[in-house]
C-alpha positions as CSV (number, residue, x, y, z in Angstrom):
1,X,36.7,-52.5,-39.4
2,X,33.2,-51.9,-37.6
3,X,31.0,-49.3,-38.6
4,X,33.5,-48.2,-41.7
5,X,33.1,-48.5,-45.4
6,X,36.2,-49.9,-47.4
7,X,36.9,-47.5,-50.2
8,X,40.7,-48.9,-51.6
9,X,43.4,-49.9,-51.0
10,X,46.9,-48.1,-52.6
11,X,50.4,-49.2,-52.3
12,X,49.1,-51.9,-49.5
13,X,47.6,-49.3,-47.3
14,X,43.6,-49.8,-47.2
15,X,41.2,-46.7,-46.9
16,X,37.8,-46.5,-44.6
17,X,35.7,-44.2,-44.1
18,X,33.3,-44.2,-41.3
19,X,29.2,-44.0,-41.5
20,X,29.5,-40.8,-38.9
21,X,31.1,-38.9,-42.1
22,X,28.0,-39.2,-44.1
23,X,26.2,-37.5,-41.2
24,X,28.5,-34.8,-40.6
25,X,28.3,-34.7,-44.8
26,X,24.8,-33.5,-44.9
27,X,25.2,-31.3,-41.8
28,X,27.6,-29.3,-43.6
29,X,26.1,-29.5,-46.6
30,X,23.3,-28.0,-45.4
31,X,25.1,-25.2,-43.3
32,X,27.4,-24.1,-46.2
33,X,24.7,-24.3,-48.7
34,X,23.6,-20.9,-49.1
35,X,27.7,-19.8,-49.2
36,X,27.2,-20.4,-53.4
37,X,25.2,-20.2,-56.2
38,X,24.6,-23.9,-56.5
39,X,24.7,-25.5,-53.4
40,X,26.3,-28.9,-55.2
41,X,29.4,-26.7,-54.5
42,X,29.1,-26.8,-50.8
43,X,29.7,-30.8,-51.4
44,X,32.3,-30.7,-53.5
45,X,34.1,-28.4,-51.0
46,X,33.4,-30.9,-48.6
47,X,34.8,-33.6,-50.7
48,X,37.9,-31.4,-51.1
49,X,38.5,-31.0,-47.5
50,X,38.6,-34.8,-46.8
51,X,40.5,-35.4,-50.2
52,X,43.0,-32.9,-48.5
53,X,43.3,-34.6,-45.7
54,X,43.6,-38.0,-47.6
55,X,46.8,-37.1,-49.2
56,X,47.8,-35.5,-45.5
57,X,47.4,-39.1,-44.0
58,X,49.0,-41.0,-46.7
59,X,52.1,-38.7,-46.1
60,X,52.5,-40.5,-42.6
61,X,51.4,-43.7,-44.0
62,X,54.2,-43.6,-47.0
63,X,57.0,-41.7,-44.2
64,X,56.5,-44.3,-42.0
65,X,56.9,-46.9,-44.4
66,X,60.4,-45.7,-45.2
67,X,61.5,-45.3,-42.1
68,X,61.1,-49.7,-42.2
69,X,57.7,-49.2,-39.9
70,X,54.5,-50.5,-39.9
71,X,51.4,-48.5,-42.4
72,X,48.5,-50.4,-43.3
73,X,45.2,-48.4,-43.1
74,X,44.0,-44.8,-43.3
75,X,39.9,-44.1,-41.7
76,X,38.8,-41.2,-42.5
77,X,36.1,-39.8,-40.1
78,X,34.3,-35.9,-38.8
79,X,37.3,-35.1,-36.8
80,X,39.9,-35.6,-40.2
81,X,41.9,-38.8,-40.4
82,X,43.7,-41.6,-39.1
83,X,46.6,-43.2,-40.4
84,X,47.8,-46.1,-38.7
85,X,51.5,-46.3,-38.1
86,X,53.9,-47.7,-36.2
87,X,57.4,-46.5,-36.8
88,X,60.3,-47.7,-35.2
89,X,60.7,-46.9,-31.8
90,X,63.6,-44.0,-32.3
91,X,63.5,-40.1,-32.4
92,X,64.3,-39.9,-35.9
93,X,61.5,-42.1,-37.4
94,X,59.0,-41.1,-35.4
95,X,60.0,-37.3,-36.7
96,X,59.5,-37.9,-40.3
97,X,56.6,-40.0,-39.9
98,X,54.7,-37.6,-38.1
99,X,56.6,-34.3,-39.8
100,X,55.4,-35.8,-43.3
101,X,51.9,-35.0,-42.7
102,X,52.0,-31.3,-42.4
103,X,54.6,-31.3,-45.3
104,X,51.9,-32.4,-48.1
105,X,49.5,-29.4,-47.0
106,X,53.0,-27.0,-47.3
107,X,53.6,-29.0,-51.1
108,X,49.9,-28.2,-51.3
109,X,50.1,-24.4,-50.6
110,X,51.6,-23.3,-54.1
111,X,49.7,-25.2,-56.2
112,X,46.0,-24.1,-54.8
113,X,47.8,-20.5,-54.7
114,X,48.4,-20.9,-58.4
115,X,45.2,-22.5,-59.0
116,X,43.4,-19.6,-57.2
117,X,45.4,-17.1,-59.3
118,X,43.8,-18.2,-62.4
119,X,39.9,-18.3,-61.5
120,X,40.3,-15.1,-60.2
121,X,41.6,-13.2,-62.8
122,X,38.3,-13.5,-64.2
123,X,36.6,-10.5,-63.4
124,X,32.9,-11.9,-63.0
125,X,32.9,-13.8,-59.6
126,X,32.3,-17.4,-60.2
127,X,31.3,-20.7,-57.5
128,X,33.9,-22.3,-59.2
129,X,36.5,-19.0,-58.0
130,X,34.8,-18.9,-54.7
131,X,35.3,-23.2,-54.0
132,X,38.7,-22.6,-54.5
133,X,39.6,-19.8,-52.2
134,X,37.5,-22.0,-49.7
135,X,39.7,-25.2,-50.4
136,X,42.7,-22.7,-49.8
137,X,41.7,-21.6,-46.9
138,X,40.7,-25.1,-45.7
139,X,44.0,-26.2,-46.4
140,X,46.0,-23.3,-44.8
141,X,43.9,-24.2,-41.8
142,X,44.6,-27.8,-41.6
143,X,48.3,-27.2,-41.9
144,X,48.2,-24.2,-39.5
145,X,45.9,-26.0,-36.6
146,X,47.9,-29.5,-37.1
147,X,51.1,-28.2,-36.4
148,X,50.2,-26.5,-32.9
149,X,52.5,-28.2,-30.0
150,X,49.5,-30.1,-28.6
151,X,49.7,-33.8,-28.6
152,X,48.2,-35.6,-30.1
153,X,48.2,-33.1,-33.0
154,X,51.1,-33.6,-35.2
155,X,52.7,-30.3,-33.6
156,X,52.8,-32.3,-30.7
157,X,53.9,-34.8,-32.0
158,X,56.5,-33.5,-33.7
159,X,57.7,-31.6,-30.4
160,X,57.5,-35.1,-28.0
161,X,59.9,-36.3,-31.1
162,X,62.9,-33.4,-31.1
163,X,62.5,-33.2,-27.0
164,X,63.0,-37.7,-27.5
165,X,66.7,-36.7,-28.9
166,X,67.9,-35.5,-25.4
167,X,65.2,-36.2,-22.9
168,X,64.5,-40.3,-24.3
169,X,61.2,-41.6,-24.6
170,X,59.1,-41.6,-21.9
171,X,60.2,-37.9,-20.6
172,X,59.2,-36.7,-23.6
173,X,56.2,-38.3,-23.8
174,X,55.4,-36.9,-20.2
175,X,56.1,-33.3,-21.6
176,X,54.1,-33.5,-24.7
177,X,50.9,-34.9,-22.9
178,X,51.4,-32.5,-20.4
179,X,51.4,-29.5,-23.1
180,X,48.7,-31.1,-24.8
181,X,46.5,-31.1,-21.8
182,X,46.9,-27.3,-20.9
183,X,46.9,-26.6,-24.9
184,X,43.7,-28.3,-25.5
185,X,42.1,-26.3,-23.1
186,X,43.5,-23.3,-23.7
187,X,42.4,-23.7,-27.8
188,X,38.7,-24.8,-26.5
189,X,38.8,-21.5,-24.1
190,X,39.8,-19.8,-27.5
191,X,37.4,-21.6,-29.6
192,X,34.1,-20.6,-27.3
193,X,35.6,-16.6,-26.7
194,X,35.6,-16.2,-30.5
195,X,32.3,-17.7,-31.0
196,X,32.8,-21.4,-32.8
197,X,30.5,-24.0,-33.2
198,X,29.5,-25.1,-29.1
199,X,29.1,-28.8,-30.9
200,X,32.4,-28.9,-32.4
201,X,34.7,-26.9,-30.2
202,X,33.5,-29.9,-27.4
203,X,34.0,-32.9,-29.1
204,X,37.5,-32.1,-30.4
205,X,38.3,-30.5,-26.6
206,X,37.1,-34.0,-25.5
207,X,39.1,-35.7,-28.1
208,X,42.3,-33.6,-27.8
209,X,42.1,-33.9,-24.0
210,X,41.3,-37.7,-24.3
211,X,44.2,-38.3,-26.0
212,X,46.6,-35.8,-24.0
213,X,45.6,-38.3,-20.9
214,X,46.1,-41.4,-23.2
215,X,49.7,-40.4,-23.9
216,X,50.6,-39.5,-20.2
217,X,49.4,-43.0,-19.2
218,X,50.9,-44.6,-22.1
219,X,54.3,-42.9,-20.6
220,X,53.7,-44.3,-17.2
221,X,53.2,-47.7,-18.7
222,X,56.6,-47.2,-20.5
223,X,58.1,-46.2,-17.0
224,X,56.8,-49.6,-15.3
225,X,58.0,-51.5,-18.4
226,X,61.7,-49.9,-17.8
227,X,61.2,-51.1,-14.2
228,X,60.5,-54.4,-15.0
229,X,62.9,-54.9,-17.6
230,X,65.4,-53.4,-15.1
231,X,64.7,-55.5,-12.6
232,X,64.6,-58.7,-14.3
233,X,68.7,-57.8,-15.5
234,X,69.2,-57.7,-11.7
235,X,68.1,-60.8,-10.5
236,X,70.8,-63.1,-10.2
237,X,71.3,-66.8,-11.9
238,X,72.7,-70.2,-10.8
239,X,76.2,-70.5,-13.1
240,X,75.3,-72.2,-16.2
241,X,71.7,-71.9,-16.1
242,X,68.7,-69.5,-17.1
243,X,67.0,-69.9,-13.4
244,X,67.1,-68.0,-10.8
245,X,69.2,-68.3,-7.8
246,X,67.1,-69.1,-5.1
């Protein structure tokens, strides 16, 4: 793939990473830096968020693969990760397949709870203590911002799939890109009133919005595939033959 490394491959899926992630790499680096002791630390927490969502992506990669779909690569870039599925076109696959990803940062939750237990019953405050209360946080945050109902977060997502079971495809498509589209603004009004990062807040506003837009036109295409294939059952045939009457 252009402009990605190829780290490995597992169970037949193949890992990339994109060059931006060494940029944004140092960027944080140097902005969380001063946050320990030894400011290696600040790189190892940003190894741990990425190794997070590694194991997030590879729950949608190995869900989809059950549900008989298609999972063949993970990139992992600034914005967190892509995992490239294709599940069967049906509510129920699509549901675990996306539902799987926020369920590894919930099987996650305990064990950095328990983890973060231990360092801190040491009474002398420690990098080591204060990297993992970070990577618990981090986590908690992934999980908490990924299952919001705006599309194409997996909240969204996961709402276009349970509205699928009585509304079909494309309406719920319509409805999730339409949710995403007000959500997205509405978290990047949220995200400038509280005071985050101007960079940041805009490029995943643009993304999220991008998307929200890519899924209502992706519906529209659906709707003018429906048409077609409608259409073409209509049209009558001489007796015997696979023309056309004319």
């Amino acid at each position: 793939m252009g402009g990605t490394i190829r780290l490995f491959k597992f169970s037949g899926i193949q890992v990339y990473l994109h060059f931006s992630w060494f940029i944004v790499a140092a960027y944080e680096y140097s902005r969380r830096a001063g946050v320990y002791t030894s400011p290696i630390w600040a790189l190892w927490e940003y190894i741990a968020l990425f190794a997070i969502v590694l194991l997030h992506e590879f729950g949608h990669a190995l869900a989809c693969r059950q549900t008989g779909g298609i999972a063949d690569r993970i990139v992992l870039w600034p914005l967190g990760g892509i995992a490239f599925v294709n599940p069967p076109r049906r509510p129920g696959a699509m549901l675990w397949s996306i539902a799987a990803g926020p369920l590894v940062n919930v099987l996650l939750l305990p064990i950095l709870t328990v983890a973060l237990a231990l360092v801190r019953a040491d009474v002398e405050p420690t990098d080591f203590a204060a990297f993992v209360g970070h990577v618990w946080w981090l986590n908690l945050g992934l999980l908490i911002f990924n299952i919001l109902p705006v599309y194409p977060l997996d909240g969204g997502q996961i709402l276009r799939s349970l509205l699928w079971f009585p509304l079909g495809e494309i309406r719920s498509l319509q409805i999730a890109s339409v949710v995403g589209l007000i959500g997205s603004i509405a978290l990047a009004g949220l995200a400038w009133f509280i005071g985050m990062d101007v960079f940041w807040t805009a490029i995943m506003a643009l993304f999220l919005i991008s998307r929200a837009i890519a899924g209502w036109q992706y519906a529209k295409a659906l709707v003018l595939e429906e048409e077609a294939n409608r259409a073409a059952r209509l049209v009558p045939t001489v007796p015997g033959s696979d023309r056309p009457a004319l």
